[in-house]
N, C-alpha and C positions, 0 to 999 in steps of 0.2 A: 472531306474525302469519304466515300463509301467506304464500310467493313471490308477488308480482305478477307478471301469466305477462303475454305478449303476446296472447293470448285474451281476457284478462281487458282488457285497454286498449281492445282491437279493439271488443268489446261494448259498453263505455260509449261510446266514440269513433263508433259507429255504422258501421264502416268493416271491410273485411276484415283478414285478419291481416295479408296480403303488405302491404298499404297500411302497416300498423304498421311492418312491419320496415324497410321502405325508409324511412318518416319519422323512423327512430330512428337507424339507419346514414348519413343522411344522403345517398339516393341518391337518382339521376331516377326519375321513374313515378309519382308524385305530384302534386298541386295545391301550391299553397304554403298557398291555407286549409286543404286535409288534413293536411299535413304538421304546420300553428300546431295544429289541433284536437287530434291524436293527441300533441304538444309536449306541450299544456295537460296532457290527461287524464293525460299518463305523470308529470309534475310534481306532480298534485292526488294523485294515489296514490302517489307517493314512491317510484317505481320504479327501482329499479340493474340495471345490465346484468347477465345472468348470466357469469360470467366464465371457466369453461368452454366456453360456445354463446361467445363472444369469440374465443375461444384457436383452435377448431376454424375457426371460420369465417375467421380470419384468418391460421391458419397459421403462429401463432407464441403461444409458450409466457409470453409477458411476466415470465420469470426471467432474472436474469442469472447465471453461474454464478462464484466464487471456493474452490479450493481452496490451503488453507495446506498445506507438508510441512513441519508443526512438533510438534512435541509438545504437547499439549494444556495440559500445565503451563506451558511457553516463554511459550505463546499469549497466559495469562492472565497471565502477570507481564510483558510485552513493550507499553510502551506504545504503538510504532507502530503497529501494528494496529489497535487499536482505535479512534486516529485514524481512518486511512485508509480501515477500515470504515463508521466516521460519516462521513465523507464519501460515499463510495458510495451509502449509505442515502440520504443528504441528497438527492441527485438521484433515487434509484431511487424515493422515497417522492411526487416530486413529480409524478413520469411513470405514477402505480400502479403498478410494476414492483416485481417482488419479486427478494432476494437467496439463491441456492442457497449454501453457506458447508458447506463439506467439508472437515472436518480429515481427514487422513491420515498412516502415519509415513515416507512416503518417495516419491520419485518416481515408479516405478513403481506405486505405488497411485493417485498422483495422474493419469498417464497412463490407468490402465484406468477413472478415474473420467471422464475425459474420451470415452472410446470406449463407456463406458454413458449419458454424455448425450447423446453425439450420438445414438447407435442409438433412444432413447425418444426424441428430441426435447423433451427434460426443460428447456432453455436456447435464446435464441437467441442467444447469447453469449459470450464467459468473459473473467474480467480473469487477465493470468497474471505471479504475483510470483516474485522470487528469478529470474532469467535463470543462467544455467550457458554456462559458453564449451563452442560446440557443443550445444547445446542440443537434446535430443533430442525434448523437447516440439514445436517447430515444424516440423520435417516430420509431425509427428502429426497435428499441427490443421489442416493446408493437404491433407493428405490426408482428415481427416475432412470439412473445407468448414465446420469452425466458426468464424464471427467472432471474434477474437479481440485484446485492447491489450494488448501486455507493457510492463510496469513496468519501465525501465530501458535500458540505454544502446543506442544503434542499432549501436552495434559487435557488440553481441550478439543484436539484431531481425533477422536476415539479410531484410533487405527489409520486414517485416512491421510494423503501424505499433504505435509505441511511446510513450510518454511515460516522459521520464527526468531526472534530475538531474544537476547536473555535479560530479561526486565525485572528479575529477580536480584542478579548479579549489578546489577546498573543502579537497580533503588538502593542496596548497601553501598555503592562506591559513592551516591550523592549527599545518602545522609552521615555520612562519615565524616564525607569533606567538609561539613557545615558545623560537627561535632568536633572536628579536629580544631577550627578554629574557634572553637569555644561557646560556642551556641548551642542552647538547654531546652529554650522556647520554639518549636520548629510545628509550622504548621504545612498542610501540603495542599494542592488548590488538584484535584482531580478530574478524570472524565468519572463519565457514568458508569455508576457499580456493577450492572448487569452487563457490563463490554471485558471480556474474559481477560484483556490485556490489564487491565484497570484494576481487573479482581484482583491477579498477579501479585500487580503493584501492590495494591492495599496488603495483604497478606506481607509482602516481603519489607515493608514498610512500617507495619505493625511489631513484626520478629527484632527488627534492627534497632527499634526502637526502644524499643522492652528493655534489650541487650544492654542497649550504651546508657538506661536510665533517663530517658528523655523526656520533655515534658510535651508532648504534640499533639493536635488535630487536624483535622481532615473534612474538607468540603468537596462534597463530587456537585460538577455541572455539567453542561452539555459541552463539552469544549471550545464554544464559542467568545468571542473578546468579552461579552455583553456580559457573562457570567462569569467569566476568570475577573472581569473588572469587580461587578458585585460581589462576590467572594472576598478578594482584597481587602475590599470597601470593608466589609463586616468585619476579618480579621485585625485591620488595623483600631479598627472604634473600639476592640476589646478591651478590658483590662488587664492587663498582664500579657498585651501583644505579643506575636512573637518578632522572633532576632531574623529568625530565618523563613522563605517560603518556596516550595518546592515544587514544580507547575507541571501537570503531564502533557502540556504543548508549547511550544513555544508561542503562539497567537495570544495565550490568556497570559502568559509570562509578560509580554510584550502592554498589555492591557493593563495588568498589574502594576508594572513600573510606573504604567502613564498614571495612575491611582497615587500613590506612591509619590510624585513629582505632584500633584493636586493637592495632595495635603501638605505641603510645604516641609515637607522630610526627602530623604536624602541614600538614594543607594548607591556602596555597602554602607554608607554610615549610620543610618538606621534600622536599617532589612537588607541581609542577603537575599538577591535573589539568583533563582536557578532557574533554567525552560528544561524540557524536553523537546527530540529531533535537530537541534540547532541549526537551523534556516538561514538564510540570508538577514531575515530579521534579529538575532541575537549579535549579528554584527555591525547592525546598523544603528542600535540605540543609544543612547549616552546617560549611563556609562552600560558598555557591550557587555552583553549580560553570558555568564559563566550557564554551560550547557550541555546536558549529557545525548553526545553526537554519535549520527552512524549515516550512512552511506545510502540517503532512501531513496534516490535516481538507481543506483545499484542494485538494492532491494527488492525494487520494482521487474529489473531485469531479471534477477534471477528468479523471480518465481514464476517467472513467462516461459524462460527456460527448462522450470521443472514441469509445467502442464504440458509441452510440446512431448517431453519426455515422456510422459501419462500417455502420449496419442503412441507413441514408437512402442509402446508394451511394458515401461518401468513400471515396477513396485511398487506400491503404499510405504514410503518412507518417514521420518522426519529428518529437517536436515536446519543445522543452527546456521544461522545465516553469519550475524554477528551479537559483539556485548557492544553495547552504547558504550563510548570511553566519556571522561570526565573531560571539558574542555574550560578550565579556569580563568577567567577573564574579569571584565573591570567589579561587575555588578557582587563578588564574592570578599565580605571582610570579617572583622573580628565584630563581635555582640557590640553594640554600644557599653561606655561605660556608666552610662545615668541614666 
């Protein structure tokens, strides 16, 4: 079927076209019976908005924009994302608002991606993951004048508003729990040091550990299976392995175990293990592996929520979303005793 034009309304409706558009936009300069007449006739024709004459007349692009700097294989085996994404959509779909989603392999790709949407006016927006201490994204963006919510701690928002998790309060609830059952030897399989959430980690991972006396290490990888598996792999060839191993994704937790299961050992009875985000995958391994969980379909929505909020005139906030809770399940036991 051809477009239903506003010509086409104006004619049956018996009325000029201006008359149509202001009844349609919802403006003064009309009767309220013009306005119900040109209603009726645009409803009896099944008329939608053109969503280009939208964009122009109102001066905004109704995308919102998200670039990942991950490798695009990462992307697709990484269950968080794709939460976090459903989530986004969840709101963006309810607003008609559509979602821009740029992979790229590195920050500076992701930066010039940002200085091509602002130049086109491609976004009125952008959500921005992975924080970096000193972050050189945020004077970009307050220089470009793009709205924008970063994912993550206000230690690393320098003013700009953020929603984040408390991954501080989360890394002492994990190694506690692993402490409590008696485990001394405790190493941790991380992301990459220069990703602000990670630093966090490290830092509150470090403190806790000091605290309770512990004997631990620490391997940062890309968070990929490939390297949570390798990591494992090293950990356990050590001497003096450890009891316990503490994953910041569930995808390398998930990797590790199958490591773990290859060398003819046995978790918890020779390794507690623990993930990060707890996915669907921490329930589906055997044995289901103990998991410090939070809400990231939710997460995702709310920080969609907060950048719509940014377009309505809110503040530079930060706002704690949640603490990851501890989620105790098969993969979590006491040290071996030999």
């Amino acid at each position: 079927m051809p477009r239903i034009t506003i010509k086409e309304i104006a004619r049956r409706a018996g009325v000029s076209k201006g008359a149509v558009s202001y009844a349609l936009n919802n403006q003064p300069g009309v009767s309220e019976a013009t306005r119900a007449r040109v209603l009726k006739v645009a409803e009896e024709l099944e008329w939608v908005p053109n969503r280009a004459a939208r964009q122009l007349s109102a001066a905004r692009s109704e995308t919102f924009g998200l670039v990942l700097a991950r490798s695009a294989k990462t992307l697709s085996e990484e269950p968080f994302y794709m939460g976090f994404v459903g989530g986004v959509e969840s709101v963006l779909s309810d607003k008609s608002y559509a979602l821009a989603l740029q992979v790229v392999p590195d920050l500076e790709a992701e930066m010039a991606t940002y200085r091509k949407w602002a130049a086109e006016r491609r976004v009125d927006g952008v959500i921005v993951v992975d924080l970096r201490v000193d972050d050189p994204r945020i004077p970009l963006l307050r220089k470009l004048e793009l709205p924008a919510v970063l994912v993550g701690d206000p230690a690393l928002s320098d003013g700009m508003t953020c929603i984040w998790t408390d991954g501080t309060t989360a890394m002492h609830a994990a190694v506690e729990h692993v402490a409590e059952l008696g485990h001394q030897a405790i190493a941790r399989v991380a992301g990459p040091p220069e990703h602000g959430h990670v630093w966090i980690r490290d830092q509150a991972f470090a403190a806790i550990s000091r605290e309770l006396e512990l004997d631990v290490r620490v391997l940062h990888t890309d968070f990929s299976g490939e390297e949570g598996a390798a990591a494992t792999r090293e950990l356990m060839a050590t001497e003096g392995r450890p009891t316990a191993i503490i994953y910041d994704n569930d995808l390398m937790a998930v990797a590790g175990l199958s490591v773990v299961n290859g060398l003819g050992l046995k978790s918890p009875d020779d390794v507690t293990l623990v993930a990060w985000d707890d996915s669907t995958l921490c329930r589906l391994t055997h044995p289901t592996l103990t998991a410090m969980s939070h809400n990231i379909v939710a997460y995702g929505a709310e920080v969609t929520h907060r950048l719509f909020d940014l377009l309505e005139g809110a503040g530079h906030e930060s706002h704690l979303f949640s603490t990851p809770a501890l989620v105790v399940r098969e993969s979590s036991g006491p040290p071996p005793t030999s």
